[in-house]
C-alpha positions as CSV (number, residue, x, y, z in Angstrom):
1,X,33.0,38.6,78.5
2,X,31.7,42.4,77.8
3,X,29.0,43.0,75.9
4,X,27.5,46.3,74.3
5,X,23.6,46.5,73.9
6,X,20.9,48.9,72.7
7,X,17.1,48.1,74.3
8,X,14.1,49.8,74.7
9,X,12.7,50.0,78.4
10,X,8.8,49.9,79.3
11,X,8.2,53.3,78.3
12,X,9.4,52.8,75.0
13,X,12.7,54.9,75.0
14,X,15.8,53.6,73.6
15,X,18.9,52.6,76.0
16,X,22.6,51.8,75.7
17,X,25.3,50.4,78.0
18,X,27.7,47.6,78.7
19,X,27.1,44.3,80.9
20,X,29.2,41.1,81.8
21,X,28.0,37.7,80.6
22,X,29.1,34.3,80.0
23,X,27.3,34.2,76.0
24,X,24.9,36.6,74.2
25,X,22.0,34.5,75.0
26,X,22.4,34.6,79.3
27,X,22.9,38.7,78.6
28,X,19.6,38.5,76.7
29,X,18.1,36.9,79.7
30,X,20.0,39.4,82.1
31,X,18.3,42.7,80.3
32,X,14.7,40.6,80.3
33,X,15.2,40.1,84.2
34,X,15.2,43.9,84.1
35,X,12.2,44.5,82.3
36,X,14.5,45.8,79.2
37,X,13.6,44.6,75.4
38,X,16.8,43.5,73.7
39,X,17.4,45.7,70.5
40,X,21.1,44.3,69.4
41,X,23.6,43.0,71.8
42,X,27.2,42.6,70.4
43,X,30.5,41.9,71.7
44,X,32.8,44.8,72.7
45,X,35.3,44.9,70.2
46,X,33.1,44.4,67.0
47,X,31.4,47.1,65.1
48,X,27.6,47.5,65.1
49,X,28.2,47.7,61.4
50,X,30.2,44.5,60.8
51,X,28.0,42.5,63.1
52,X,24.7,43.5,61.4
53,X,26.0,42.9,58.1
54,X,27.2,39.1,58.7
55,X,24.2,38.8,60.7
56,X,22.0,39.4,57.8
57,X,23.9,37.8,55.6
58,X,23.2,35.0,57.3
59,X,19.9,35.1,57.4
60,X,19.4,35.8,53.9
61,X,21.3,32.7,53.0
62,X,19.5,30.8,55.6
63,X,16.1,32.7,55.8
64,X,12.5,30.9,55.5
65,X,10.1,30.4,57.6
66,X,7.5,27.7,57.2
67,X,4.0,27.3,56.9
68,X,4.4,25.3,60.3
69,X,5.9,27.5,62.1
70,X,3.6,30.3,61.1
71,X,0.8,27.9,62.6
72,X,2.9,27.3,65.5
73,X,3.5,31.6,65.7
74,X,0.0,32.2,65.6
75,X,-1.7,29.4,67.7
76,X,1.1,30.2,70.5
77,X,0.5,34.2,70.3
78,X,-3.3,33.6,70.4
79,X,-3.0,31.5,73.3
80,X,-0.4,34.1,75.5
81,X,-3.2,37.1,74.5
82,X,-5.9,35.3,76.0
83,X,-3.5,34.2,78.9
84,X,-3.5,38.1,79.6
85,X,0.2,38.5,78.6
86,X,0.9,41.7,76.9
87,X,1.5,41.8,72.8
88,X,5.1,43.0,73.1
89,X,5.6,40.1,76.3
90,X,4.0,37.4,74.1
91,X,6.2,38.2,71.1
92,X,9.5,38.1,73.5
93,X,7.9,34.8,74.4
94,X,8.0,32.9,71.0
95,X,11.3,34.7,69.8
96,X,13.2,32.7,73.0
97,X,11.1,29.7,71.9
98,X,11.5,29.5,68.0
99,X,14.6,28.1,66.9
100,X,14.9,30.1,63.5
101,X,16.9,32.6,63.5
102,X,15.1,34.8,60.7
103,X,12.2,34.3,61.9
104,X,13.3,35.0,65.7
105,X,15.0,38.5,63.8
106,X,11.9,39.1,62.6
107,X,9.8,39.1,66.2
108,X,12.6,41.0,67.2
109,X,11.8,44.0,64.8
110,X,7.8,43.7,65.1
111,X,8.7,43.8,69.1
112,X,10.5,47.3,68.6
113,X,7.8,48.1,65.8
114,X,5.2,48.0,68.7
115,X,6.9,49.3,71.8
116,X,7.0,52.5,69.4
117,X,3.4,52.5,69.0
118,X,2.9,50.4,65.8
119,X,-0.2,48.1,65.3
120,X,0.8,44.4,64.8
121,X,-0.6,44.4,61.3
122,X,1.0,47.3,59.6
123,X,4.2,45.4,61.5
124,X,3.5,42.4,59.9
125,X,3.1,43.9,56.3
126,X,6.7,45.2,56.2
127,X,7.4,40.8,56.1
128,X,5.5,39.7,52.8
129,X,7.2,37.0,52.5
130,X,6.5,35.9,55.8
131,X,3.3,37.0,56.5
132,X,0.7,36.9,53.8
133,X,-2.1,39.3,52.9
134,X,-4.3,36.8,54.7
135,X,-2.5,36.8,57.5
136,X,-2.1,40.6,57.8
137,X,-5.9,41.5,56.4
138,X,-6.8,38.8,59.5
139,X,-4.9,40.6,62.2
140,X,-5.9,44.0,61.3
141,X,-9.9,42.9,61.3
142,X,-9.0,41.7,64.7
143,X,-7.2,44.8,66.1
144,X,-10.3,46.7,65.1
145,X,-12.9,44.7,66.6
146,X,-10.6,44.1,69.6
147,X,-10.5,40.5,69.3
148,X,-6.9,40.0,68.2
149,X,-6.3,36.6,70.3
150,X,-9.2,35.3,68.6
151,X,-8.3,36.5,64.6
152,X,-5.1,34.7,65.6
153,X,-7.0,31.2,66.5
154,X,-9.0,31.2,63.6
155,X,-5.6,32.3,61.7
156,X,-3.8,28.9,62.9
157,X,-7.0,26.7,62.1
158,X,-6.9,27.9,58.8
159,X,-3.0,28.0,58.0
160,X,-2.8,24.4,59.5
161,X,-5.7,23.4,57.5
162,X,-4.1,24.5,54.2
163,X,-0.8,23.0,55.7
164,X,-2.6,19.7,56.0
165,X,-4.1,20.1,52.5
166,X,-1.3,21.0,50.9
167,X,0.8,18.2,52.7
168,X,-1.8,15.6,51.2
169,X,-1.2,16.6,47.6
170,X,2.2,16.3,47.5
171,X,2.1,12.9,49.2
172,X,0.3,11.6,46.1
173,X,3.0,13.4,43.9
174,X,5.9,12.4,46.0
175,X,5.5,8.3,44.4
176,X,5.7,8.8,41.4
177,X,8.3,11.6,41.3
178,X,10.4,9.0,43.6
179,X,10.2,5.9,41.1
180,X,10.6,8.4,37.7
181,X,13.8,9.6,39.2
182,X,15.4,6.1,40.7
183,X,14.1,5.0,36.9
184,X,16.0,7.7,35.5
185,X,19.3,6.8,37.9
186,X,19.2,3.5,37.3
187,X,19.2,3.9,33.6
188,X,22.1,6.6,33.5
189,X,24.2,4.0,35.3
190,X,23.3,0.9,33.0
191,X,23.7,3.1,29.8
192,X,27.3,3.9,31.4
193,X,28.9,1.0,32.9
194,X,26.3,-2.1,31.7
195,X,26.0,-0.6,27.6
196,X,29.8,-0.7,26.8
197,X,30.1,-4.3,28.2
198,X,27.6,-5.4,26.0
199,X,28.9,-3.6,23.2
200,X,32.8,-4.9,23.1
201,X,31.1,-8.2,23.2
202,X,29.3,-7.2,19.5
203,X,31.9,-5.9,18.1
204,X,33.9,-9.1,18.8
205,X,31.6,-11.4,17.2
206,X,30.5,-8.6,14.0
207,X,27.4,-9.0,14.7
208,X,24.3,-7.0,12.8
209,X,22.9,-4.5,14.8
210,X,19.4,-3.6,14.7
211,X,18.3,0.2,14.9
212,X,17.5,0.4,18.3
213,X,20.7,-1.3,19.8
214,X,22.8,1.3,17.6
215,X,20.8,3.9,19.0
216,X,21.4,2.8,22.7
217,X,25.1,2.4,22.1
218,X,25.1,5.9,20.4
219,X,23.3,7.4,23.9
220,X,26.0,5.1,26.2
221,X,28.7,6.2,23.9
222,X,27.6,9.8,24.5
223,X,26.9,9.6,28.3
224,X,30.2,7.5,29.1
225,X,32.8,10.5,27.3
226,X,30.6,13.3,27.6
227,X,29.0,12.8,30.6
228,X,29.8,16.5,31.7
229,X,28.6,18.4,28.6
230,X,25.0,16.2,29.4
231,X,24.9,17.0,32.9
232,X,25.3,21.1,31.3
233,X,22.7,20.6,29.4
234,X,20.7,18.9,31.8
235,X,21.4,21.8,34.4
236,X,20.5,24.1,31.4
237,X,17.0,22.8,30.4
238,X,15.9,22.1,33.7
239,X,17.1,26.2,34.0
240,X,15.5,27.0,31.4
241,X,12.1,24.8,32.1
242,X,12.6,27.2,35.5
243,X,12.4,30.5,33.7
244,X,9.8,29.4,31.2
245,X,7.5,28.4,33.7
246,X,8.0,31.9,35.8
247,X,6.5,33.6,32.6
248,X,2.9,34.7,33.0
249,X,2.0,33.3,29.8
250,X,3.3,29.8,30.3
251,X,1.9,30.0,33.6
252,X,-1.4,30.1,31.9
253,X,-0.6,27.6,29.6
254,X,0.1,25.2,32.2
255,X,-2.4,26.1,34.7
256,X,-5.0,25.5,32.1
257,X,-3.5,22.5,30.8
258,X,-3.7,20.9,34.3
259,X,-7.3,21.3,34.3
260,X,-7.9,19.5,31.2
261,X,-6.1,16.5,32.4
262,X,-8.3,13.1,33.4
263,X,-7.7,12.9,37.3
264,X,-5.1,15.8,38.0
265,X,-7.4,18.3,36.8
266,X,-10.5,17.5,39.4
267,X,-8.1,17.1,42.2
268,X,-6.7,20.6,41.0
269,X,-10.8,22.1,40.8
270,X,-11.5,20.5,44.1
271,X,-8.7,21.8,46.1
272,X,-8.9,25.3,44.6
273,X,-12.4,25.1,45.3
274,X,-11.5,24.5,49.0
275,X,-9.3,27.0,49.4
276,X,-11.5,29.7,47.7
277,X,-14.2,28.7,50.6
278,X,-11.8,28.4,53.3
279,X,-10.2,31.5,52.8
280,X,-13.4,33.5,52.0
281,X,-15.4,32.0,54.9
282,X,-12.2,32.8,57.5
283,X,-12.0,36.0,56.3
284,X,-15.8,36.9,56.2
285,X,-15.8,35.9,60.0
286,X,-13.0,37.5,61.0
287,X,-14.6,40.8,59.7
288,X,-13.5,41.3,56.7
289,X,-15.4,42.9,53.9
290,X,-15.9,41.1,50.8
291,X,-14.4,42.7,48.2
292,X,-11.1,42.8,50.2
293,X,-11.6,38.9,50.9
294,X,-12.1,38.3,47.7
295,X,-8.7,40.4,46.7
296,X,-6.5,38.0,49.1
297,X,-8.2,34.9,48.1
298,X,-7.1,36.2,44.8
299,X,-3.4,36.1,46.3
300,X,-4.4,32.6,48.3
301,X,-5.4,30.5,45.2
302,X,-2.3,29.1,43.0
303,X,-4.1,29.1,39.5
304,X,-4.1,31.7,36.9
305,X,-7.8,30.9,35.8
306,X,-9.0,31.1,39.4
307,X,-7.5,34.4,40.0
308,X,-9.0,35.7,36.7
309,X,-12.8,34.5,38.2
310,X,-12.2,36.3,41.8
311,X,-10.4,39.4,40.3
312,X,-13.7,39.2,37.9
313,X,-16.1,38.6,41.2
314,X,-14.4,41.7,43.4
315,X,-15.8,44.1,40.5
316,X,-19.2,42.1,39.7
317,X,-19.8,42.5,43.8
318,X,-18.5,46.2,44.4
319,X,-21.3,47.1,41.7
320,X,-24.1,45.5,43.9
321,X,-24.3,41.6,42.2
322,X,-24.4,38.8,44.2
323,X,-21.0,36.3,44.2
324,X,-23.3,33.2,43.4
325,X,-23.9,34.5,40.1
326,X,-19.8,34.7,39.0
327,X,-19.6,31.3,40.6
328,X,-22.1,29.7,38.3
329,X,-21.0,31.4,35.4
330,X,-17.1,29.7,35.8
331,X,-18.8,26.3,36.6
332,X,-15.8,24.7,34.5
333,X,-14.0,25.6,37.6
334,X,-16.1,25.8,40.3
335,X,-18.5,22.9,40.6
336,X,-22.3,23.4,40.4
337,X,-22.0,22.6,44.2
338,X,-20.5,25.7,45.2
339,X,-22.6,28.4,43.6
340,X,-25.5,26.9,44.4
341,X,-24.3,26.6,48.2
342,X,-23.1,30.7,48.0
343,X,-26.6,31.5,47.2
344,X,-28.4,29.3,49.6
345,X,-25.3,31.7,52.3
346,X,-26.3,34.5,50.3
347,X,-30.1,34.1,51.2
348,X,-30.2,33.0,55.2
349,X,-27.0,35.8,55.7
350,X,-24.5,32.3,56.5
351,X,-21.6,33.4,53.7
352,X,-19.4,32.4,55.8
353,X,-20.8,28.9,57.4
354,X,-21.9,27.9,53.7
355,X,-18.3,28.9,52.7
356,X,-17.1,26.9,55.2
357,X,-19.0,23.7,54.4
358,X,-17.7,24.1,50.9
359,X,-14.7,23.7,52.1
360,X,-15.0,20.8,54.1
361,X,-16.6,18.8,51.4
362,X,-14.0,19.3,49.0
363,X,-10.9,18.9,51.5
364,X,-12.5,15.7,52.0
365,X,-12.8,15.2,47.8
366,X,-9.0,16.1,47.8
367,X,-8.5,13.2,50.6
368,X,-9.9,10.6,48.6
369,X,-8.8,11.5,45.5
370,X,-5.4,11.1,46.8
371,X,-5.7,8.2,48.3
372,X,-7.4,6.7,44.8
373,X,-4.9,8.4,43.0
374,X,-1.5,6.3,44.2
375,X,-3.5,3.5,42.9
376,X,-4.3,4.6,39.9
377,X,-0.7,5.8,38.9
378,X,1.0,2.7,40.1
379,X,0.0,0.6,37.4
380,X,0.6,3.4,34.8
381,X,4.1,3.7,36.5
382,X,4.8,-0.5,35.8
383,X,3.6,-0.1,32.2
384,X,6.2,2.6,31.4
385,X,8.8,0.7,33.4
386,X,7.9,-2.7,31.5
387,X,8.0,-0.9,28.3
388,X,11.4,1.0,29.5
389,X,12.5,-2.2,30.3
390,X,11.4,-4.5,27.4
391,X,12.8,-2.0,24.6
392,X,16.5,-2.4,26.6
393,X,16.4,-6.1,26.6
394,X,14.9,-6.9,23.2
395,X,17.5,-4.0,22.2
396,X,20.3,-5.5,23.3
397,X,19.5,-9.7,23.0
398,X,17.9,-9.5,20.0
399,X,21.7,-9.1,18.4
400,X,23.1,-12.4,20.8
401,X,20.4,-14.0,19.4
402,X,21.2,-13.6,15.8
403,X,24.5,-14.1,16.4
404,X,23.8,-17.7,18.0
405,X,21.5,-18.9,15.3
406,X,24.2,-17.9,12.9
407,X,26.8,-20.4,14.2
């Protein structure tokens, strides 16, 4: 089979022509062998055009790339530098490894990006929503200083960190989300196939019906012969819930809300907490000033009332005040630990070790809160089940019961 491809040769300069190959993949490997940097390689007989536009369509159906295989993309990369491979060579490296296609695309590119003489970072800006303002602010501190490979390692550390962080909180959301849904199943099904038995049996013996078994027979009436029009407006409020919550203003709302609540609300201080120190102290190391750290922590951190306090702490420090001072001021959201720890940084010259120590401590606070929390929502979880539960059977025996002291 023939194959038509463009690539770029060590000196940069592009190339066409026409090889034999079994597959695209073994002509890839052919035009490697000969020191060449695949640019597109199609089959002879479809158009460049047609090709690239079903090949992106693909990918922006398909496109994503995780937060573990960004760890796995800059732990790898960090590793091949310090091997002593060359940027472009290290980035062909992981594109034959990686088994995502937009995210092999997208090596691809930041390949051709820097055999033409581009830096890595202004190559990984034209990807945000791949590669975050961390990540780029990270890499181009570390093409500065000339310690990519290690900007990259301290990268991975802290991606994988946030990965593991993140991965924690949603493991204490997942059980409860898990049993309010099979709840919610379960009852669909009995108020459509268990109800109406129930109900003929009522109506055969006229018995009296108290309010709240009229009420479940008017919701199983409704669900069993207009089950579509209340899965539309299911589909519509949960579309509408969407929207809402997109709006800045609800988001506001909400993120405040979250904070008021008993337990959520210190898990949610203590793991924006961490990743204010986390990210600050990584990106204090890696060289970055302040004030820019600050901006991408910004960016880093999920709620609205955090981002207010380090938009407010990037002017406060650009005019010569200290960021221990903003910190105590917001000590609803940032416990009296961490300003006090900022100064103490702030004082000896460690920012960035202090910062870091913040965050260890409250990653930890975000583990066992977890791990407390499952047991503190299980029994919440049986109480609204037993309640659930108890209203449907008084609901529906209380009748029978009537009925049988009757005769």
């Amino acid at each position: 089979m023939q194959f038509s491809y463009t690539a770029t040769n060590k000196a940069g300069e592009m190339i066409k022509g026409v090889l034999d190959a079994p597959d695209k993949l073994f002509a890839a490997r052919l035009l490697r062998h000969d020191n060449y940097l695949p640019v597109t390689i199609i089959p002879v007989g479809v158009t460049a055009t047609s090709f690239t536009n079903v090949a992106h369509m693909n990918l922006k159906i398909f496109q994503g790339v995780s937060l573990r295989e960004k760890v796995l993309f800059a732990k790898n990369l960090s590793g091949m530098l310090t091997a002593g491979l060359s940027l472009v060579r290290a980035l062909t490296v992981f594109e034959r490894q990686t088994s995502n296609l937009f995210l092999k695309e997208t090596i691809i590119k930041l390949s051709q990006d820097i055999s033409h003489g581009e830096s890595l970072s202004s190559g990984l800006a034209k990807f945000p929503r791949i590669f975050s303002a961390l990540f780029v602010s990270m890499v181009r501190a570390g093409e500065e200083s000339g310690t990519l490979a290690t900007s990259l390692h301290e990268i991975s550390i802290h991606l994988e960190r946030s990965y593991i962080l993140g991965r924690k909180v949603r493991g204490a959301m997942t059980y409860p989300i898990l049993v309010i849904t099979a709840m919610f199943s379960i009852g669909i099904l009995m108020f459509i196939y268990v109800v109406p038995t129930l109900t003929q049996v009522f109506q055969d013996l006229n018995a009296e019906l108290p309010w709240s078994t009229q009420v479940i027979i008017s919701v199983s009436n409704f669900l069993k012969f207009h089950f579509l029009i209340f899965l539309g407006i299911l589909i519509a409020v949960g579309l509408s819930f969407f929207y809402l919550f997109r709006l800045k203003i609800t988001q506001n709302i909400l993120d405040s809300f979250i904070l008021r609540l008993p337990v959520i609300g210190g898990i949610a201080r203590d793991v924006n907490s961490a990743r204010t120190g986390r990210t600050l102290s990584t990106l204090i190391t890696a060289g970055v000033s302040i004030t820019q750290a600050l901006a991408v922590t910004r960016d880093v951190v999920q709620n609205a009332r955090y981002k207010k306090v380090l938009e407010e702490a990037a002017r406060v420090v650009e005019k010569g005040q200290s960021l221990s001072s903003i910190l105590k001021q917001n000590n609803r959201l940032y416990p009296e630990m961490v300003g006090e720890m900022v100064e103490v940084g702030e004082e000896t010259g460690n920012l960035s070790k202090m910062l870091s120590e913040v965050a260890d401590f409250y990653e930890a606070e975000v583990d066992a809160k977890t791990k407390n929390l499952s047991t503190i929502i299980e029994p919440i979880l049986m109480i609204v089940i037993g309640a659930a539960v108890g209203f449907f059977a008084v609901s529906m025996l209380s009748p029978m019961y009537s009925v049988l002291q009757n005769l």
